[in-house]
Rosetta silent file (secondary structure, phi, psi, omega in degrees, C-alpha in Angstrom):
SEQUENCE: XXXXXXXXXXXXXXXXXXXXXXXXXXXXXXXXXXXXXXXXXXXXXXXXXXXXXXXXXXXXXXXXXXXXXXXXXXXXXXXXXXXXXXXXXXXXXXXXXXXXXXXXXXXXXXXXXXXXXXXXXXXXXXXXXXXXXXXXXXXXXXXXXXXXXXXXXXXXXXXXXXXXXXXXXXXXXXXXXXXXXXXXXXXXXXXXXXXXXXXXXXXXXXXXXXXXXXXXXXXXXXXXXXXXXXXXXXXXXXXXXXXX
SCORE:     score description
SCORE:     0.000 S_00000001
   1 L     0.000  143.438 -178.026  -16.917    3.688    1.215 S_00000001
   2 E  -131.536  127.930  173.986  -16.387    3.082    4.833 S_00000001
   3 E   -87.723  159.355 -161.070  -13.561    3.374    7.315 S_00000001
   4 E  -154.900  104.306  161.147  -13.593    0.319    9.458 S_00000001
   5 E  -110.923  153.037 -166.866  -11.157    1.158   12.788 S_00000001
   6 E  -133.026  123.704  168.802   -9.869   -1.294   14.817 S_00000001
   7 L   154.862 -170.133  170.588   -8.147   -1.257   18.355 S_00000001
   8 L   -63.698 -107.902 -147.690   -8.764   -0.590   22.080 S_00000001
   9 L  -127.217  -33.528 -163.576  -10.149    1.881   24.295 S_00000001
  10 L   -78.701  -52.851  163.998   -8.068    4.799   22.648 S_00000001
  11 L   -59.431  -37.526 -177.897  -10.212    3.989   19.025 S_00000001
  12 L   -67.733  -39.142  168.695  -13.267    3.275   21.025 S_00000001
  13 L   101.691   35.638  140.587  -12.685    6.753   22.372 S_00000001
  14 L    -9.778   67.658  164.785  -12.705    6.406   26.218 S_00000001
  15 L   108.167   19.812  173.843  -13.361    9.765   28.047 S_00000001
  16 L   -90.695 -148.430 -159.395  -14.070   12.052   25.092 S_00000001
  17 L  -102.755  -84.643 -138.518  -16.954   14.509   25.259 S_00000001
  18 L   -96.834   38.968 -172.340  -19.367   12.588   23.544 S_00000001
  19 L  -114.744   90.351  156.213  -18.736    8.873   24.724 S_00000001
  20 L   -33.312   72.987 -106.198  -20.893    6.741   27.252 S_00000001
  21 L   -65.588  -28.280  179.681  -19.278    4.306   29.505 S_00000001
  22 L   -93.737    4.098  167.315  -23.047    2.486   29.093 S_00000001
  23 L   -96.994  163.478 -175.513  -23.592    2.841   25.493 S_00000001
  24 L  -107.372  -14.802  165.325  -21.807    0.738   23.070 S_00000001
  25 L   -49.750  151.614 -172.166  -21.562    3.840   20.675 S_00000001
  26 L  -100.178 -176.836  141.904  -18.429    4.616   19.856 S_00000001
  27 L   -87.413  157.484 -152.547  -16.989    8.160   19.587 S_00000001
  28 L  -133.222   40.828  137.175  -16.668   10.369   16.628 S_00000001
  29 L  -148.139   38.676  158.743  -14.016   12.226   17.890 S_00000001
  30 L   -77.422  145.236  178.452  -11.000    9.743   18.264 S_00000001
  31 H   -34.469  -34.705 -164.615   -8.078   10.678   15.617 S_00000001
  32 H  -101.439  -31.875  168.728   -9.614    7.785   13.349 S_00000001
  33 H   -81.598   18.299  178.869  -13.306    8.915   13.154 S_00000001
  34 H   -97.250  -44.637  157.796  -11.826   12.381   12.795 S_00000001
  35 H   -55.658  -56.273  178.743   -9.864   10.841    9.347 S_00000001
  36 H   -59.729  -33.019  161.764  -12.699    9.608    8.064 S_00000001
  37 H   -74.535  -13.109  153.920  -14.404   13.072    8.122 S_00000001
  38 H   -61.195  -20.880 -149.402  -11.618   14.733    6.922 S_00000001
  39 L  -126.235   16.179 -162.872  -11.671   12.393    3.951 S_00000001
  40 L    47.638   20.388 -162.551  -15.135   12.445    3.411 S_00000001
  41 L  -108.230  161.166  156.520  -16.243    8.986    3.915 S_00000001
  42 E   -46.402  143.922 -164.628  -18.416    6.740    6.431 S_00000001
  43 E  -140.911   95.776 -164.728  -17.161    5.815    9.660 S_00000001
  44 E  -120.837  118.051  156.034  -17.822    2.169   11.612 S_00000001
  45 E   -86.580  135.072  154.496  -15.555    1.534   14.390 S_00000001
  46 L  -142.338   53.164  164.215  -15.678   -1.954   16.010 S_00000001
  47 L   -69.279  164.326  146.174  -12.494   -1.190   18.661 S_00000001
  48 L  -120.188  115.013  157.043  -13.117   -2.046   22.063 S_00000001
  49 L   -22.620   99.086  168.318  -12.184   -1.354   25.619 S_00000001
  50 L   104.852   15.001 -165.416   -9.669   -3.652   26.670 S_00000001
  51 L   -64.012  171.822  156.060   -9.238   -5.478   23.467 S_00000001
  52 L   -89.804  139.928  154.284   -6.395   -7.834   22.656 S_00000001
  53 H   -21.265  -54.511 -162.241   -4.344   -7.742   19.573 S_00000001
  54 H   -98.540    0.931  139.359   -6.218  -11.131   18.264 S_00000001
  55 H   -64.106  -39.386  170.763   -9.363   -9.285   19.097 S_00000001
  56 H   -62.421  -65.210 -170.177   -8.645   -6.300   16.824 S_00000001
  57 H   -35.480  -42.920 -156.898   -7.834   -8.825   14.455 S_00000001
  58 H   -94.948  -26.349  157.624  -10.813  -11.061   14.590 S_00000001
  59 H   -48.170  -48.360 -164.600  -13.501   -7.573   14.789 S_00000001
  60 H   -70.639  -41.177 -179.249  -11.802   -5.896   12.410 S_00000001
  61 H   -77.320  -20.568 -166.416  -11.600   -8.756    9.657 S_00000001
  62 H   -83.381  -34.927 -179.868  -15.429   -9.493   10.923 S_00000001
  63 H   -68.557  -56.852  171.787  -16.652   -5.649   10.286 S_00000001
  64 H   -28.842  -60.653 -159.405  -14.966   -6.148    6.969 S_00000001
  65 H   -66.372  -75.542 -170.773  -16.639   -9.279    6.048 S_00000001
  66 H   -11.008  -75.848 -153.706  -20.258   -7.024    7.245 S_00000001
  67 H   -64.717  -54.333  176.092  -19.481   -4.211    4.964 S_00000001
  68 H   -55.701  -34.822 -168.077  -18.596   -6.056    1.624 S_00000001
  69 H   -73.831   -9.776  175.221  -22.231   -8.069    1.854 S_00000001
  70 L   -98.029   36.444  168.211  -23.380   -4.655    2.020 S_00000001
  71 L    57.099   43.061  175.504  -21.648   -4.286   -1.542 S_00000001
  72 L  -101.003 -168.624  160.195  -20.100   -0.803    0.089 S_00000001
  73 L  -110.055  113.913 -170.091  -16.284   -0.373    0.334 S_00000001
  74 E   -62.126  110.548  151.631  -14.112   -1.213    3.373 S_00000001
  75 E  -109.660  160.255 -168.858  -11.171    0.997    4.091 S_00000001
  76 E  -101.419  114.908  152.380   -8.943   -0.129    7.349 S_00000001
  77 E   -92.638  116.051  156.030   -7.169    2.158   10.414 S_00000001
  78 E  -151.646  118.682  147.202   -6.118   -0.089   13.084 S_00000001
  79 E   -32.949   64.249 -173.479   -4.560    0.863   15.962 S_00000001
  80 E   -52.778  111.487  157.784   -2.267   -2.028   17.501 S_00000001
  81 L   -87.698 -159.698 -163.878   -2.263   -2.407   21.606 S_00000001
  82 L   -84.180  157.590 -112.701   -0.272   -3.348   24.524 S_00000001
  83 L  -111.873  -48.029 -157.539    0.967   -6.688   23.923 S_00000001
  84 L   -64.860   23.189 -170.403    0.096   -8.761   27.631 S_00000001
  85 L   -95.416  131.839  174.513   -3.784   -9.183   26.130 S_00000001
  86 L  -137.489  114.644 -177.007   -5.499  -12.566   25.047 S_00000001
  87 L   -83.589  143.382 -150.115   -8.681  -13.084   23.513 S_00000001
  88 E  -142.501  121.243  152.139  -10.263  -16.421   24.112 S_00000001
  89 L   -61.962 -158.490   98.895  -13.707  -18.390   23.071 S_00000001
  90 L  -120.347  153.556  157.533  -15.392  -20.204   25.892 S_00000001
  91 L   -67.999   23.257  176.070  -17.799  -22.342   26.380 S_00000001
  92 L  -162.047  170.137  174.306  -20.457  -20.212   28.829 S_00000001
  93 L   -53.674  126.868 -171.921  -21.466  -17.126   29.275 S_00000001
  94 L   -86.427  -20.392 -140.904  -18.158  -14.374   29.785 S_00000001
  95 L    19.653   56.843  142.506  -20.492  -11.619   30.796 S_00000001
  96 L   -90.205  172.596  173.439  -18.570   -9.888   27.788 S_00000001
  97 L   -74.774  -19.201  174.835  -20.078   -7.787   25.556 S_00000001
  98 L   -72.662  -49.209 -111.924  -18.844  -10.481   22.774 S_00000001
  99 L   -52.623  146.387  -18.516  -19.614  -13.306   24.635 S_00000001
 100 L   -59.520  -13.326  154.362  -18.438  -16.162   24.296 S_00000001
 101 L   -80.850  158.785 -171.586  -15.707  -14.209   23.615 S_00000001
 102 E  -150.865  122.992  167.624  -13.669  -12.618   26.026 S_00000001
 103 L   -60.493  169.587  152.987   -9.916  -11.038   26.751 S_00000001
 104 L  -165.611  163.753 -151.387   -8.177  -11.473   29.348 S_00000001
 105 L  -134.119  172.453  160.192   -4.675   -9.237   30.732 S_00000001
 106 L   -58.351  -29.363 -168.843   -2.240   -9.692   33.101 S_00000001
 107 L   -82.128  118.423  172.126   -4.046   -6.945   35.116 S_00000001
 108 H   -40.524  -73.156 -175.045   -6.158   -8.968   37.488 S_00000001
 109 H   -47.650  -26.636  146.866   -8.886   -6.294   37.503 S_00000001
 110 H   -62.776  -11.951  162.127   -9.728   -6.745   33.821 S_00000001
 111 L   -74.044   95.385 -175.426  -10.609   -9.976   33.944 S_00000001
 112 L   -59.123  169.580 -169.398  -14.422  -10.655   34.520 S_00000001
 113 L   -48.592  -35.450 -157.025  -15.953  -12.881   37.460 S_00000001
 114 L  -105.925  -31.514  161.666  -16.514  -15.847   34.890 S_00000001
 115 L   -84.093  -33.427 -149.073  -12.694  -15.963   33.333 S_00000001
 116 H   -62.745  -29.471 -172.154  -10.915  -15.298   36.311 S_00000001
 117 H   -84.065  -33.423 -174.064   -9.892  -18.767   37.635 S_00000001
 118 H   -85.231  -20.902  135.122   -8.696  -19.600   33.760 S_00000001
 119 H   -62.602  -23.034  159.386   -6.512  -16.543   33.504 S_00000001
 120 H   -69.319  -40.801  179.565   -5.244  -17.190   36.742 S_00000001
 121 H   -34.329  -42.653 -172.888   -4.717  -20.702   35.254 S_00000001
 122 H   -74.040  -53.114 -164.553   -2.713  -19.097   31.993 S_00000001
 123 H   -71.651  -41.169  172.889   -0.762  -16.440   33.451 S_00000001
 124 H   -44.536 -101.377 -174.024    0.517  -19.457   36.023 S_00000001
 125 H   -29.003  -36.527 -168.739    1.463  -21.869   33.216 S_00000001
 126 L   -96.639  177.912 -176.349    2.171  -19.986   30.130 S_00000001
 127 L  -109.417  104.047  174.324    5.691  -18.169   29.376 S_00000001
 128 L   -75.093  -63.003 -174.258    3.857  -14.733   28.832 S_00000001
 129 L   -17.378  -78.426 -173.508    7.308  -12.516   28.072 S_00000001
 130 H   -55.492  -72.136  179.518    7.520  -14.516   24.686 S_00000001
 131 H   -54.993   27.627 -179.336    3.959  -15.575   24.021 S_00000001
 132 H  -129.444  -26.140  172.586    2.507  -12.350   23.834 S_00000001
 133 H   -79.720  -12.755  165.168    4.994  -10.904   21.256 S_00000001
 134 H   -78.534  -29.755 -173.278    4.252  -14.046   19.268 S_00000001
 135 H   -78.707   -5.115  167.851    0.169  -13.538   19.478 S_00000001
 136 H   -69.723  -73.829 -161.961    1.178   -9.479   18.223 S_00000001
 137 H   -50.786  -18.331 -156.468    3.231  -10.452   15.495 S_00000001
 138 H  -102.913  -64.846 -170.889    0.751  -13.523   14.294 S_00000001
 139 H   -55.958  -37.566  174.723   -2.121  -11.047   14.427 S_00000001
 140 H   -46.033  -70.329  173.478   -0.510   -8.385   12.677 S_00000001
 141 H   -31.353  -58.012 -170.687    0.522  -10.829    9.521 S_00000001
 142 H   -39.219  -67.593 -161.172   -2.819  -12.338    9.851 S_00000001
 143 H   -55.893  -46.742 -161.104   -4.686   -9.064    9.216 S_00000001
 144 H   -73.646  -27.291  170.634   -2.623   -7.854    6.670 S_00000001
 145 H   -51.549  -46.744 -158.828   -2.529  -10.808    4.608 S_00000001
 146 H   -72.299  -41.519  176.345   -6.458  -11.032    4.812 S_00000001
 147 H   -61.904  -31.704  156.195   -6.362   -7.119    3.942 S_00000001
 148 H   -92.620    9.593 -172.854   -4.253   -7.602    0.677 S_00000001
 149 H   -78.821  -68.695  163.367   -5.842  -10.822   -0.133 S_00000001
 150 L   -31.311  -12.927 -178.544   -8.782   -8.772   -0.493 S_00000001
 151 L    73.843   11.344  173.815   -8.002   -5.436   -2.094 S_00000001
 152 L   -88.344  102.043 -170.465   -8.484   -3.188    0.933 S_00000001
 153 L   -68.631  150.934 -165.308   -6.691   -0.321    1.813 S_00000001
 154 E  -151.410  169.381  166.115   -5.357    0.067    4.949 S_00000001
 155 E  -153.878  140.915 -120.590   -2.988    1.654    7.512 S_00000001
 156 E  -146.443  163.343  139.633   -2.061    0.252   10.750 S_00000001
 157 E  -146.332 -155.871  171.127   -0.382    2.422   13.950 S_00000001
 158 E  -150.932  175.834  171.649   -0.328    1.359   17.514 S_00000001
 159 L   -65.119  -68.384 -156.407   -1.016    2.365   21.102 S_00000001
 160 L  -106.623  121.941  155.327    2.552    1.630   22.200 S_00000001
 161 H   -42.169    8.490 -177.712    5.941    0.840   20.418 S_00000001
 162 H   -65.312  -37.900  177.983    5.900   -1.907   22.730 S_00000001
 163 H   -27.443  -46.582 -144.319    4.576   -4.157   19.618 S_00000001
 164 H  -117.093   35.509  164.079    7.587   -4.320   18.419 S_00000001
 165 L   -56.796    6.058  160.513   10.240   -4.806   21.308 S_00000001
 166 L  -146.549   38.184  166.303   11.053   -8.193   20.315 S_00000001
 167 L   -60.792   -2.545 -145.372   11.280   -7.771   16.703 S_00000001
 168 L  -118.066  -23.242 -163.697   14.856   -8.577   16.756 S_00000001
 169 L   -67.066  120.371 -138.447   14.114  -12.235   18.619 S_00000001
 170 L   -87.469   47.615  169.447   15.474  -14.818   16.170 S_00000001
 171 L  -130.349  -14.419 -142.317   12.391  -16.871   17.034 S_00000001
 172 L  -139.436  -49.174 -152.037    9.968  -13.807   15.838 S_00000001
 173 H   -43.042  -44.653 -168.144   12.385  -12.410   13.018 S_00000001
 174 H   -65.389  -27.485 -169.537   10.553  -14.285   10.116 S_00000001
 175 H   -72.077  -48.581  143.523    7.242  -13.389   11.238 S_00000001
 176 H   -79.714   12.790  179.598    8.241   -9.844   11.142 S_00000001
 177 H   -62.654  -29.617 -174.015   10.127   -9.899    8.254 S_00000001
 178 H   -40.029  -81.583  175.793    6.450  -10.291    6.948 S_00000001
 179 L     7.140  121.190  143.896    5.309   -6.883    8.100 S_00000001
 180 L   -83.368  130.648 -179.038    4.949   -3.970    5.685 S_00000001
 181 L  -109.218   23.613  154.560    5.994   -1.202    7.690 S_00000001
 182 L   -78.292  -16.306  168.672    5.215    0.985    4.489 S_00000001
 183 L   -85.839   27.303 -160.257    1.804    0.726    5.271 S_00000001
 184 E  -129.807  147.601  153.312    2.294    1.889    9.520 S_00000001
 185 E  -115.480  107.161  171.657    2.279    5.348   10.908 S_00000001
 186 L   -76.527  135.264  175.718    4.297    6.065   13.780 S_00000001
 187 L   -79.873 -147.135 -151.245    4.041    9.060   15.620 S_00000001
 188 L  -126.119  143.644  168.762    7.427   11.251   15.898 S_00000001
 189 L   -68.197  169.317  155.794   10.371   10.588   18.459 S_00000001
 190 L   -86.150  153.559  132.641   11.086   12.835   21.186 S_00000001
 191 L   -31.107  -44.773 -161.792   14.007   15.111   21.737 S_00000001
 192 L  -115.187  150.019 -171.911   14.564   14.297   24.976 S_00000001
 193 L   -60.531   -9.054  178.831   16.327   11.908   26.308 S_00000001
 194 L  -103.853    8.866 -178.473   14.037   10.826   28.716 S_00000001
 195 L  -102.246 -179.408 -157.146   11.043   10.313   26.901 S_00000001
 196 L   -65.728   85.742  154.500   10.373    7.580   23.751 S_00000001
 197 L   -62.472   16.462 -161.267   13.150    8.186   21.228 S_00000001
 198 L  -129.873 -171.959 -160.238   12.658    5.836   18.877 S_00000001
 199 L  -104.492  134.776 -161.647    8.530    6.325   16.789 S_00000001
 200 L  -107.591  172.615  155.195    6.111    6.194   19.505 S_00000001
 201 L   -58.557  153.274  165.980    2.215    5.026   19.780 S_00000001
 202 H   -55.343  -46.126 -152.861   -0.537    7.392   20.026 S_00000001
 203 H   -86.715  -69.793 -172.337   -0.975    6.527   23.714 S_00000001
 204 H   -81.379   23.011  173.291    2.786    7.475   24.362 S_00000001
 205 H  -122.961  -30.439  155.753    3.558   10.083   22.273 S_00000001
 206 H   -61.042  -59.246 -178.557    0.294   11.848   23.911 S_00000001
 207 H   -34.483  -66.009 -170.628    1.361   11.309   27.414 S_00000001
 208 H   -70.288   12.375  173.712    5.018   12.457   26.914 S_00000001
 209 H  -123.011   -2.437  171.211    3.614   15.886   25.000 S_00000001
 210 L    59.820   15.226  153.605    1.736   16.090   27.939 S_00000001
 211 L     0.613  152.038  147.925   -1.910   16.045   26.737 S_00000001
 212 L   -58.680  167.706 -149.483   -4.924   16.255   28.698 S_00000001
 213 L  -161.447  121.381  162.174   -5.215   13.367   30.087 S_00000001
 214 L   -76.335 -179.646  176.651   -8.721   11.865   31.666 S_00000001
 215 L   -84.093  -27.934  164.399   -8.727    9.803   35.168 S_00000001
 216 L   -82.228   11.973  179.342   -8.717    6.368   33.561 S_00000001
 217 L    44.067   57.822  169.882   -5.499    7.705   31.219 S_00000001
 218 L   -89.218  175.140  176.747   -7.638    8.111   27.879 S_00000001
 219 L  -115.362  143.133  137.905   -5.551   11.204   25.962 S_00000001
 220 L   -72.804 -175.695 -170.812   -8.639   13.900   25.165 S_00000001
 221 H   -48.053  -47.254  156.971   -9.590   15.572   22.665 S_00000001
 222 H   -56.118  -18.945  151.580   -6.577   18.038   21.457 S_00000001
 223 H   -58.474  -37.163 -150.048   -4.884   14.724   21.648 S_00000001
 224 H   -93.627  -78.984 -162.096   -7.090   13.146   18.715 S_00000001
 225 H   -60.457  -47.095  153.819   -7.393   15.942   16.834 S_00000001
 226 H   -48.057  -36.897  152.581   -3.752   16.560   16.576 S_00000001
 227 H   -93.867    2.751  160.695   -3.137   13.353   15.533 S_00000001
 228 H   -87.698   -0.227  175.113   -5.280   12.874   13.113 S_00000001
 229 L   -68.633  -22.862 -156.589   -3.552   16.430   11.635 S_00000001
 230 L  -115.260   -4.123  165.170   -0.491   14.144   11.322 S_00000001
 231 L   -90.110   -1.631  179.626   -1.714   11.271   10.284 S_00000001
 232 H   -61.818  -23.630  176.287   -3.399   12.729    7.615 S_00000001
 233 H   -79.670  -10.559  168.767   -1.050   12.864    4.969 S_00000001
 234 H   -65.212  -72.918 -177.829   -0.310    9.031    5.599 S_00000001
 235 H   -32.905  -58.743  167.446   -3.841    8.131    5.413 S_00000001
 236 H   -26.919  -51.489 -148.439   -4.212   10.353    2.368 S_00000001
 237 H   -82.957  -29.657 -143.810   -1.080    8.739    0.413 S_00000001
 238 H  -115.817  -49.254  160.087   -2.312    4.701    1.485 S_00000001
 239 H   -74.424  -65.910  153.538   -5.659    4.875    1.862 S_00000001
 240 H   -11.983  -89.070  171.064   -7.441    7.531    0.210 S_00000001
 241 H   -57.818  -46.695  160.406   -5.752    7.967   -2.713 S_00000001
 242 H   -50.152  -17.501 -136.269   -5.929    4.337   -3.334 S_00000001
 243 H  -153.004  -11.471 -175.567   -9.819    4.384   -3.732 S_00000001
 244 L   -98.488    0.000    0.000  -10.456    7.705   -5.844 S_00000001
């Protein structure tokens, strides 16, 4: 059995102790390779820095695909990220590590030297507000569909609660209607009023608990480790348990 995690920079593990901005290893002390050793199982990440939503999606279902020819078992964590991300094929080299695929953000500075004129091209043209809450919500379905088609247990959270800010948009509704949110972990509201009151992401429910914090705004380690204390009994009940 294997956990197979999915997400961004926060799952890749960004800014721990043991992670190497020039290695492609991941770290095995983000909150989800921290579950899998709690739980006694194998642990394959294929998160990325900077992914997209439809990146998680198409790594996560491909790391899947990997693990069944190697007749093991796949179980799924994936971590859902901010929303303004779009993963793209191209025809030439991306200088990604994926190449030909490659994201590309809203953030100028994330975009490499060989996408840049076609993300300026997008963000000019496309209606981003909407079309980025439809490429969440499409990926989400997507996954989960391919993850019960399949028999695979799984549990989902996110960076941000931002996913789901336009759950209510009568354009959107059916696609989340889809959603099981019996399979999601949230982390806990705040108290206060000026922080997330409603069930936050990992990434904002560290910040606003005031975590260490690294200079590129990874959460460290006593972030990780705390949340995998609380996600454990989720994990346990969905994943786990499902498989003994």
């Amino acid at each position: 059995m294997i956990l197979v995690a999915g997400g961004d920079s926060f799952v890749h593990g960004n800014e721990l102790s043991d992670w190497v901005m020039t290695s492609p290893r991941d770290s095995h002390l983000t909150f989800t390779a921290l579950l899998a050793s709690q739980a006694g199982i194998e642990y394959a990440s294929c998160a990325r820095p900077g992914n997209a939503n439809d990146a998680i999606l198409r790594m996560t279902v491909n790391k899947c695909e990997q693990v069944k020819r190697e007749n093991k078992l796949p179980v799924v964590v994936v971590a859902w990220t901010f929303v303004p991300r779009f993963e793209f094929p191209f025809e030439y080299n991306t200088d990604s590590p994926d190449s030909p695929f490659a994201t590309i953000s809203i953030y100028e500075n994330t975009n490499r030297r060989p996408v840049k004129d076609f993300a300026r091209q997008f963000f000019t043209h496309v209606n981003i507000d909407w079309f980025q809450h439809f490429n969440t919500v499409k990926s989400i379905v997507m996954l989960q569909t391919y993850l019960k088609a399949n028999n695979i247990p799984y549990m989902f959270t996110a960076a941000d609660n931002i996913v789901f800010s336009y759950k209510d948009d009568p354009q959107l509704q059916a696609y989340w209607a889809m959603v099981d949110f019996d399979r999601w972990y949230m982390f806990p509201a705040a108290d206060e009023p000026w922080n997330t009151v409603a069930p936050r992401g990992f990434y904002q429910w560290a910040v606003e608990n005031k975590y260490p914090i690294g200079p590129d705004q990874h959460p460290l380690e006593q972030a990780h480790q705390d949340a995998a204390a609380l996600i454990k009994g989720k994990f346990n009940e969905l994943v786990k348990k499902s498989v003994e």
